[in-house]
C-alpha positions in Angstrom: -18.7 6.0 -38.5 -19.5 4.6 -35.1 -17.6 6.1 -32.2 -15.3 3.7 -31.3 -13.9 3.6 -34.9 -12.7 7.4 -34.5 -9.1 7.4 -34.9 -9.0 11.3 -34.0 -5.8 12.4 -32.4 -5.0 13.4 -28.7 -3.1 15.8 -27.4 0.4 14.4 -28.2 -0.9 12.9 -31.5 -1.4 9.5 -30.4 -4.5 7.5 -32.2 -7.7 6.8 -29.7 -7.7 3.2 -30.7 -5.6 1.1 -28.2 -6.3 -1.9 -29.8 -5.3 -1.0 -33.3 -1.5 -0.8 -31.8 1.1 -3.0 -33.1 2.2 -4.0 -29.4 -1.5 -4.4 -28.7 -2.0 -6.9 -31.4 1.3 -8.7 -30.8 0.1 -9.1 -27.2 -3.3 -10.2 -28.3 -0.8 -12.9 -30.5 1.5 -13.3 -27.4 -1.3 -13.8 -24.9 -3.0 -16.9 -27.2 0.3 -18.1 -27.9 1.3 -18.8 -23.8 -2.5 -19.3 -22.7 -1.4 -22.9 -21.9 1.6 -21.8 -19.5 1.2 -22.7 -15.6 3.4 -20.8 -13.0 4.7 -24.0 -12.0 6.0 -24.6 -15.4 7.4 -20.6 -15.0 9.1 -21.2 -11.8 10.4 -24.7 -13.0 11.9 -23.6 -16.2 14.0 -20.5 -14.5 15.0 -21.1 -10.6 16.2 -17.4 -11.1 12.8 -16.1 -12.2 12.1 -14.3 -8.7 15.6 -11.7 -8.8 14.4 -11.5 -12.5 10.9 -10.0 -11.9 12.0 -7.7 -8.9 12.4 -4.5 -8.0 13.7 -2.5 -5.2 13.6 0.8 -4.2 14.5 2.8 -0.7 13.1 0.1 1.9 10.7 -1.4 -0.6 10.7 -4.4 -2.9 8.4 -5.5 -5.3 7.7 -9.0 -6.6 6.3 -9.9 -9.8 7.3 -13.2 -10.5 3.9 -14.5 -9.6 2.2 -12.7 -12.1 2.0 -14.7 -15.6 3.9 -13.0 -17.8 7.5 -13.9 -19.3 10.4 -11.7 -20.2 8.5 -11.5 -23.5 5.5 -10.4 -22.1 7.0 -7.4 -20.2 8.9 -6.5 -23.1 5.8 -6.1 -25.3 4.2 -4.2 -22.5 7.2 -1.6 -22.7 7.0 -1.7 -26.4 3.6 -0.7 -25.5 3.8 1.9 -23.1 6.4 3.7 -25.7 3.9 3.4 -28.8 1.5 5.1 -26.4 4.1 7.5 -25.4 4.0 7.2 -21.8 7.2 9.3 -21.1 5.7 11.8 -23.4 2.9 12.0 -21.1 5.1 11.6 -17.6 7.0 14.9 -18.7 3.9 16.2 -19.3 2.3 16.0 -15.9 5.6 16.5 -14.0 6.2 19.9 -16.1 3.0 21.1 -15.1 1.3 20.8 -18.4 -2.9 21.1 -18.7 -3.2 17.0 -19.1 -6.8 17.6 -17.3 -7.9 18.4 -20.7 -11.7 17.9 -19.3 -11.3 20.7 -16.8 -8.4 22.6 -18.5 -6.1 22.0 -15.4 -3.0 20.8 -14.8 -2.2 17.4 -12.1 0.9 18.7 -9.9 0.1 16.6 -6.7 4.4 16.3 -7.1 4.6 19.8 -6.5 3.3 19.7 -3.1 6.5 17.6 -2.5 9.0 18.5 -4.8 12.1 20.0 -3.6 12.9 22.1 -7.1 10.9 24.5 -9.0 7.9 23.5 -10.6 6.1 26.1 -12.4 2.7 26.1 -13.6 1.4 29.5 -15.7 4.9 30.8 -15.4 4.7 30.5 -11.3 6.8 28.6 -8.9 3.8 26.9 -7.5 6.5 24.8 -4.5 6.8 28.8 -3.2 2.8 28.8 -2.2 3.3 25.0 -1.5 6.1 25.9 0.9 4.2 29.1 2.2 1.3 26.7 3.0 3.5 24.1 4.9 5.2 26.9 7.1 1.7 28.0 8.7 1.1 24.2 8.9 4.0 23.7 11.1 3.8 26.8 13.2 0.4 25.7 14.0 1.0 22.0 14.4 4.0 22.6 16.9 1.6 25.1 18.6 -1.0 23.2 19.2 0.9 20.1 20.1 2.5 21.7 22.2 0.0 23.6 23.7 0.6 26.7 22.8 -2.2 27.3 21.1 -5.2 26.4 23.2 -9.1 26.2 23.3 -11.5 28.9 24.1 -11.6 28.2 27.5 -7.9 28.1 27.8 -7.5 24.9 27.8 -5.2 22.7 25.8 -6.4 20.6 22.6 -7.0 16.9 23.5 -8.9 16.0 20.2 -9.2 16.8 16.9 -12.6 16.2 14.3 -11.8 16.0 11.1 -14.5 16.4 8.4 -14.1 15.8 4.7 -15.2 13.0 2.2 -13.1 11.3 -0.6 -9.6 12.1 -0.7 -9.9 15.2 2.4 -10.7 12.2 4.5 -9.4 8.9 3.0 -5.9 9.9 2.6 -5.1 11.3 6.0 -7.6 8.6 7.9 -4.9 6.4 5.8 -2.0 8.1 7.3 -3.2 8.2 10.7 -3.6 5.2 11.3 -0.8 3.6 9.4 1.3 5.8 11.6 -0.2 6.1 15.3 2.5 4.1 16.4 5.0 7.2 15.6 2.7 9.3 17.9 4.1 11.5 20.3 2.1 13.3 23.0 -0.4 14.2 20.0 -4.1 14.6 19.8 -6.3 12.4 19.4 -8.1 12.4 15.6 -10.9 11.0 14.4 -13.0 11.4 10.7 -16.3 11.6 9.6 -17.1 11.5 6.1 -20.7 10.0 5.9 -23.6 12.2 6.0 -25.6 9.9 8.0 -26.1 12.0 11.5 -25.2 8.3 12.7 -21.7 9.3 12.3 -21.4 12.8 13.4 -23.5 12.0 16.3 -21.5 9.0 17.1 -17.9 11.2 17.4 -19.4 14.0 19.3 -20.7 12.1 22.0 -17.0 11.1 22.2 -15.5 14.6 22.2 -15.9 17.3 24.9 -16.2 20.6 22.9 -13.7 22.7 24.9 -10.9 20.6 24.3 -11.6 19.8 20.2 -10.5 21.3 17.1 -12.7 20.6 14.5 -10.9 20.8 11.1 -13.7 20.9 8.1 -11.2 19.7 4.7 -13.7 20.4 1.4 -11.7 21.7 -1.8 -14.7 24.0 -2.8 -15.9 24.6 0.4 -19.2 23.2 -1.3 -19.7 19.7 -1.0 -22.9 19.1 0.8 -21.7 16.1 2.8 -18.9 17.9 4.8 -20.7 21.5 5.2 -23.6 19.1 6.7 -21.7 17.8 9.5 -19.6 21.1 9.7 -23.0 22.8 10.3 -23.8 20.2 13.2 -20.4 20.2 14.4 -20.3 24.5 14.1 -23.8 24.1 16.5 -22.3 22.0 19.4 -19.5 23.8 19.6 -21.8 26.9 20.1 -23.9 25.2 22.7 -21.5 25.1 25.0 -18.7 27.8 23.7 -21.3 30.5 22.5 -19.3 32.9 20.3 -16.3 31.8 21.3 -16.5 28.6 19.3 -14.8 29.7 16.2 -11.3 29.3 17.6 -11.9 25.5 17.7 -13.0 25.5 13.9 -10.2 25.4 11.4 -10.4 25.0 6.9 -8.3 23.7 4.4 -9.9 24.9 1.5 -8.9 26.4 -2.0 -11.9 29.1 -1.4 -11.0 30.7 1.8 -13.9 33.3 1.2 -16.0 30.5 2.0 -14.6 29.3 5.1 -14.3 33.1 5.9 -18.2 33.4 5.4 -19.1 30.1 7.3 -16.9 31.3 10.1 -13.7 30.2 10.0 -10.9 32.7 11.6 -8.8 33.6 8.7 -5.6 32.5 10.7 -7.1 28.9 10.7 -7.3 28.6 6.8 -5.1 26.5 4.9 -5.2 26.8 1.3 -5.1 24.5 -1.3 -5.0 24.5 -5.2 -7.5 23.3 -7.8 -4.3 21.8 -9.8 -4.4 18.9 -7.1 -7.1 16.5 -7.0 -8.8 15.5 -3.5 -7.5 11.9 -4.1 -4.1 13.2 -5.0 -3.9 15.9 -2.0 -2.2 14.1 1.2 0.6 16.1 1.1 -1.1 19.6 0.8 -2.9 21.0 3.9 -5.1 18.0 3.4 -2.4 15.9 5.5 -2.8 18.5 8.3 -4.3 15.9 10.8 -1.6 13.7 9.9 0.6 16.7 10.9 -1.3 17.1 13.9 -1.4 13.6 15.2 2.4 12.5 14.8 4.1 15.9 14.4 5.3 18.1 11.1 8.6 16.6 11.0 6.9 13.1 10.5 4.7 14.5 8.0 7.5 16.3 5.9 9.0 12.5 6.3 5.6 10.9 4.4 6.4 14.0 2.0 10.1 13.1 1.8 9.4 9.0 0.8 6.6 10.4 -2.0 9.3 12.8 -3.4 11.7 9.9 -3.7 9.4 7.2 -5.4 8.5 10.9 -7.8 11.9 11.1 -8.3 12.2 7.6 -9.1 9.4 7.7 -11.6 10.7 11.1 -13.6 14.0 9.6 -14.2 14.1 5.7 -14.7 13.9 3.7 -17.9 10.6 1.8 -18.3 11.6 -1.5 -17.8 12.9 -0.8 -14.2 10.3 1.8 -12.9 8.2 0.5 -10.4 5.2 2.3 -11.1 5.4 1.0 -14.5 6.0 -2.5 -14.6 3.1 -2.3 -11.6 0.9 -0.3 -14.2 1.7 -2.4 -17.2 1.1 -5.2 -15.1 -2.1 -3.9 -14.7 -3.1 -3.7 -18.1 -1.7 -7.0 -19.1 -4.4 -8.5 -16.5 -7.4 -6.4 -17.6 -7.2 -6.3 -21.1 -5.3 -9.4 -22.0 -5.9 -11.8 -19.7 -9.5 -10.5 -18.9 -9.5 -10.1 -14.8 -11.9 -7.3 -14.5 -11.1 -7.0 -10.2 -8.1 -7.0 -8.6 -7.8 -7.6 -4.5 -5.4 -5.6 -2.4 -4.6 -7.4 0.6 -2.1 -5.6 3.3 -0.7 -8.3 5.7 -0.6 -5.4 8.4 -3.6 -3.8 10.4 -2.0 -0.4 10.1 -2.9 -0.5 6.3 -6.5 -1.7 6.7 -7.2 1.4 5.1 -5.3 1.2 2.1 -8.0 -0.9 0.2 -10.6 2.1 0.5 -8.0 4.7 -0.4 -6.9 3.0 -3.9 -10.9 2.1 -4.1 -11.2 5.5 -4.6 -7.6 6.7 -6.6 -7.7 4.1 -9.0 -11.8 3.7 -9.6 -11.9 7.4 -9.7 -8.8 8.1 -12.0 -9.4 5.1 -14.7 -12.9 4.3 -14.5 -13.7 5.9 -17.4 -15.4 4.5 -20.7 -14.5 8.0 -22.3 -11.1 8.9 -24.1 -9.4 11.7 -23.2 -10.4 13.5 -26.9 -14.0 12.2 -26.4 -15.0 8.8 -28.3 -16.1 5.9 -26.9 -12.9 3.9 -25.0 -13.0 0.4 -27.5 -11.3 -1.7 -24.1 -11.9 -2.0 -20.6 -10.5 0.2 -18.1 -10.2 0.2 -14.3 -11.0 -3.1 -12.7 -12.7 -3.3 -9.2 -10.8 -2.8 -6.7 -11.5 -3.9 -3.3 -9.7 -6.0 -0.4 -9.3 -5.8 3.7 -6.5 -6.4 6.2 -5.0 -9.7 6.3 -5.2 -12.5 7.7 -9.2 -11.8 8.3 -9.5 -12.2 4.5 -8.6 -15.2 4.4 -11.5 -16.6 6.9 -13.7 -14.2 4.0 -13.5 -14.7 1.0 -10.4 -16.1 0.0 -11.9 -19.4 -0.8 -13.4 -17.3 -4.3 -9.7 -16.2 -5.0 -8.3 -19.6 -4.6 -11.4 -21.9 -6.5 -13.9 -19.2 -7.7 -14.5 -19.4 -11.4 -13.7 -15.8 -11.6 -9.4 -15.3 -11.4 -8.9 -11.9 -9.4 -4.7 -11.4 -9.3 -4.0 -9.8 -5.7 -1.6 -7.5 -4.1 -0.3 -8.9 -0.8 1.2 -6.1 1.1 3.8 -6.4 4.5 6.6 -4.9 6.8 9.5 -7.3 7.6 9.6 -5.5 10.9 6.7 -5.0 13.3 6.1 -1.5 15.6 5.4 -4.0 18.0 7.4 -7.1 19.9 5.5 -9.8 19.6 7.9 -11.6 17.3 5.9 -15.0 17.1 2.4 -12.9 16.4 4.7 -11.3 13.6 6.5 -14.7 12.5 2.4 -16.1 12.1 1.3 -13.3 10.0 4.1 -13.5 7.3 4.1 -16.8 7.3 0.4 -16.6 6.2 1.3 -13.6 3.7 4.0 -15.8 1.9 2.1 -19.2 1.9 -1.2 -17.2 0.4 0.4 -16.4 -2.3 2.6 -19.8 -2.5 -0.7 -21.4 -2.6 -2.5 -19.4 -5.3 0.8 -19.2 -7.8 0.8 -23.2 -7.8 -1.9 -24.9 -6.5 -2.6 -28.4 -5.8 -3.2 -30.9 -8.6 -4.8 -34.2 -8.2 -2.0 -36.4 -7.4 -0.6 -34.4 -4.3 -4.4 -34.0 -3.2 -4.8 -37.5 -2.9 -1.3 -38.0 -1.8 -2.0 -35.3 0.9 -5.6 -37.7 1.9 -3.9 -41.4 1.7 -1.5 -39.1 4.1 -4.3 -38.6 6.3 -5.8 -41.9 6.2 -8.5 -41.7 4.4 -9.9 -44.8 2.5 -9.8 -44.7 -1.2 -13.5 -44.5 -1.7 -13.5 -41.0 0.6 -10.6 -39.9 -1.5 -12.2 -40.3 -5.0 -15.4 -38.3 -3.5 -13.6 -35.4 -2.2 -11.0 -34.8 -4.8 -12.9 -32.8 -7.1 -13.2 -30.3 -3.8 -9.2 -30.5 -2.4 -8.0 -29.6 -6.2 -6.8 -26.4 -6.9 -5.8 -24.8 -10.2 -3.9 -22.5 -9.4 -1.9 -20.0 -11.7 -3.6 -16.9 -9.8 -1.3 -14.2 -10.8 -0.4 -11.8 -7.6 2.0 -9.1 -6.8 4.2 -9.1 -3.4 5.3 -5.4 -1.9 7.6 -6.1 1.6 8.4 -2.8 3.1 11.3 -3.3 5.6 9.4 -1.3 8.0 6.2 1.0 8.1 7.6 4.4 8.7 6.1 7.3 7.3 8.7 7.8 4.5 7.8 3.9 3.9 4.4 4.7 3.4 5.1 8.4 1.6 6.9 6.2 -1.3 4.0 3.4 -1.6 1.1 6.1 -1.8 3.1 7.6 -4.5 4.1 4.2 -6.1 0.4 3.8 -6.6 -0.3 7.3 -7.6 1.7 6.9 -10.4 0.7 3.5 -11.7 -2.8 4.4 -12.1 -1.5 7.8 -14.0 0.5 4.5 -16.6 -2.6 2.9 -16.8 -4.5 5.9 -17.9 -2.1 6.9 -20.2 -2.4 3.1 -21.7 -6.1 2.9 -21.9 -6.3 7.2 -23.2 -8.4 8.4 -20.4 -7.8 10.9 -18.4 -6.9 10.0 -14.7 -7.6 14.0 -12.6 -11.7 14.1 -13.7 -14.1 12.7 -11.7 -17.7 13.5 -14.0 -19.2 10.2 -12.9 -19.4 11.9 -9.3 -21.4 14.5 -9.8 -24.3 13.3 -11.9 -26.1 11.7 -8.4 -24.7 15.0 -6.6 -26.7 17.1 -8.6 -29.7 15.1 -8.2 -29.3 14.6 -4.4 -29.9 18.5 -4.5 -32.5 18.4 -6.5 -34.3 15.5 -4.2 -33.3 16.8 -0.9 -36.0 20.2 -1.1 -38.6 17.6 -2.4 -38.4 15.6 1.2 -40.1 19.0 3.3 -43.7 18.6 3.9 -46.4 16.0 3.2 -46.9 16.5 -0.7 -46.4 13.3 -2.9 -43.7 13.3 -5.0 -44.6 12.5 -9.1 -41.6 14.5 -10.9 -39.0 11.2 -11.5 -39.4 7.5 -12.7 -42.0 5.8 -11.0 -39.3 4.2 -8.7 -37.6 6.8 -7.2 -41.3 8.5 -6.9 -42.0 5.7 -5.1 -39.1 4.9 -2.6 -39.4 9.2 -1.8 -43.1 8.9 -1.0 -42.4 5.7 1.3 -39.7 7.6 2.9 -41.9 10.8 3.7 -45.1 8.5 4.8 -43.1 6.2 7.0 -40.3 8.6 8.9 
């Protein structure tokens, strides 16, 4: 029997195939049944449909009524999610259970918020959480306050923070969504790429007594971050000589390694292999955020994700954000066929959020593997890309409004700005709301030649540009207005999107806290990297990557 026809059972006795689902086939039914349906017609038929399809929650509402579904469709999708036991699974992964089946590990990223007991292996893992956090904000108020200074004695003006993935994305994310609640902080900048083009770059900006250079690597073993550790370790040497080991600090979950590279053992801040990197922001991983706007700010970011966790564990389906955002998800992917989906933050303080859910949701759900091993018989994770409005719009927004290719978008805002330039602000919205106006109805053939007789043009021009000023429409997207982009604000969305990508997992059976795809080119960057000494031609891969080495070694 092929793969894909395996119906053995998972964990919680579920079978692999999706698609052999009741709800799946009556959305499969469903789906054929409204193909014809505009969102004009939608909109038309109910002038309530927008308090219909919304939801609020602590500062944040969420619009759906742009996405093509009906109240049928969103009941299916729940009927769904229960035949595939999602609130099985959600007690599962907030009880600490091993749903990392791959590597035999529990997820419990809402431990490192959670204000009650969570035990994993019959420990109260928040008690090591909470033991982490105090040495985090003794040594944030310390050094922020100058307390705790440089080798030289002087204060620290700048901090370096190196990492890759989720030690880098998530706090880059937080930084510099939240540098406008900066208070007499240091200054922090990242480097994840291993091209000495971006190490180099930030150290020619930094003066070595006055830089704390914080080197964030789970294992203590990725190759990328002990790289430009070991650069960063050798110009703080140069000028500090053995004194340059106060200005390195770790957050690791193998302090013996950070111990043997040199790290004091006072500047160690441990993490947990029952968090992923992608997951980790509000571990030790969020101590630049800590360090650049203060620990009470950070425990606010870790206040706004407990509250969206909260709201996750303990609402019905239908009226959980992270659900209906998940479901949503799957409805677009697998019945509708939209294999990307743009996210698009109407605020420059988010221009990072499109790289950081690149990597959570591609990460988590792309997968082609169930979680008990066959062949996954539907697609998963769709691409996921996007940038800071409004320069998207001048990009590529011309594909998302006429492409052939329908890619359903979430626009992202604040009602109010950090800023006072109201009519800046009043532009920007107004941008955000008629974006997604525009791409929900459209513009038919009459009102684009009523909108050129408007403009004077003769009927002859008319009839030659129509087939260009028509558009179809019906491009599903999702609205998120946050009242205001405090750090609780964006605590709660981080965590709204955490846990829709753990629905959509649980919907398409794969298991969201593995990353195996990573590794394979890891591996064999180790294996290449010894090959590139000396002048001996290379013969031991395909004839392509023999080829591209030996030009590299004959040419640099």
């Amino acid at each position: 029997m092929p793969a894909q026809q395996v119906t053995r059972r998972d964990p919680i006795g579920m079978p692999s195939a999706r698609s052999a689902l009741p709800a799946w086939q009556k959305l499969t039914e469903h789906q054929r049944a409204q193909s014809g349906l505009h969102l004009r017609e939608l909109f038309a038929q109910d002038p309530g449909r927008f308090r219909k399809f919304c939801l609020s929650l602590d500062g944040l509402l969420l619009d759906y009524s742009k996405q093509r579904v009906t109240a049928e469709t969103m009941r299916l999708l729940m009927e769904l999610a229960r035949e595939c036991e999602l609130e099985a699974w959600r007690a599962q992964m907030l009880t600490g259970k091993r749903i990392n089946a791959s590597e035999d590990r529990a997820a419990l990223h809402v431990a490192l918020r959670a204000d009650v007991p969570v035990r994993f292996d019959g420990q109260d893992v928040t008690r090591e959480v909470a033991a982490v956090l105090a040495d985090m904000r003794r040594f944030a108020r310390g050094l922020r306050a100058g307390r705790i200074r440089g080798a030289s004695g002087r204060a620290f003006t700048d901090v370096l923070n190196l990492g890759i993935g989720g030690s880098d994305l998530g706090p880059r994310l937080a930084c510099d969504a939240l540098k406008h609640c900066a208070r007499k902080g240091p200054r922090v900048q990242f480097v994840s790429n291993v091209d000495g083009a971006a190490i180099a770059g930030a150290l020619e900006r930094l003066t070595p007594a006055t830089t704390l250079v914080v080197i964030s690597s789970k294992t203590f073993g990725t190759q990328e971050t002990l790289t430009n550790a070991r650069t960063a370790r050798a110009w703080l040497e140069k000028k500090l000589k053995d004194k340059a080991a106060r200005h390195l600090c770790a957050v690791t979950a193998d302090p013996a390694r950070a111990l043997a590279f040199g790290v004091p053992g006072d500047r160690i801040f441990r993490t947990w292999d029952w968090v992923g990197g992608r997951y980790s922001l509000c571990s030790a991983v969020g101590l630049p955020v800590a360090l650049a706007i203060g620990m009470e700010r950070f425990e606010e970011l870790r206040a706004g994700a407990r509250a969206m966790d909260e709201h996750f564990a303990r609402s019905p389906l239908e009226r959980s954000l992270p659900v209906v955002m998940g479901m949503l998800e799957v409805w677009n992917v697998n019945f509708l066929g939209c294999g990307a989906r743009a996210v698009l933050p109407y605020d420059e303080r988010l221009r990072w959020l499109p790289a950081y859910l690149q990597q959570l949701e591609m990460e988590s759900c792309g997968k082609s593997v169930t979680r008990e091993g066959s062949r996954a018989g539907h697609a998963t994770a769709p691409v996921t890309w996007g940038s800071a409005g409004t320069d998207g719009q001048h990009a590529y927004f011309q594909m998302l409004h006429q492409g052939t290719q329908v890619v359903p978008a979430d626009f992202i805002a604040c009602c109010r700005p950090h800023h006072r330039l109201r009519a800046s602000h009043d532009m920007l919205l107004a941008n955000f709301f008629a974006q997604t106006e525009a791409l929900a109805r459209g513009m038919g053939e009459e009102e684009a030649a009523a909108a050129m007789r408007k403009q004077g043009l003769p009927d002859a021009e008319i009839r030659r540009l129509l087939p260009n000023r028509v558009f179809e429409g019906n491009r599903p997207t999702t609205s998120i207005l946050l009242d205001e982009l405090t750090p609780r604000a964006l605590g709660a969305l981080i965590a709204l999107y955490e846990h829709k990508v753990f629905v959509q997992s649980v919907i398409w059976n794969v298991n969201a806290f593995d990353q195996w795809g990573v590794e394979l080119g890891k591996s064999l960057a180790g294996r290449i990297a010894p090959e590139l000494a000396g002048g001996t031609p290379v013969s031991s891969h395909d004839s392509s990557t023999n080829g591209l080495i030996n030009h590299y070694k004959s040419s640099r």
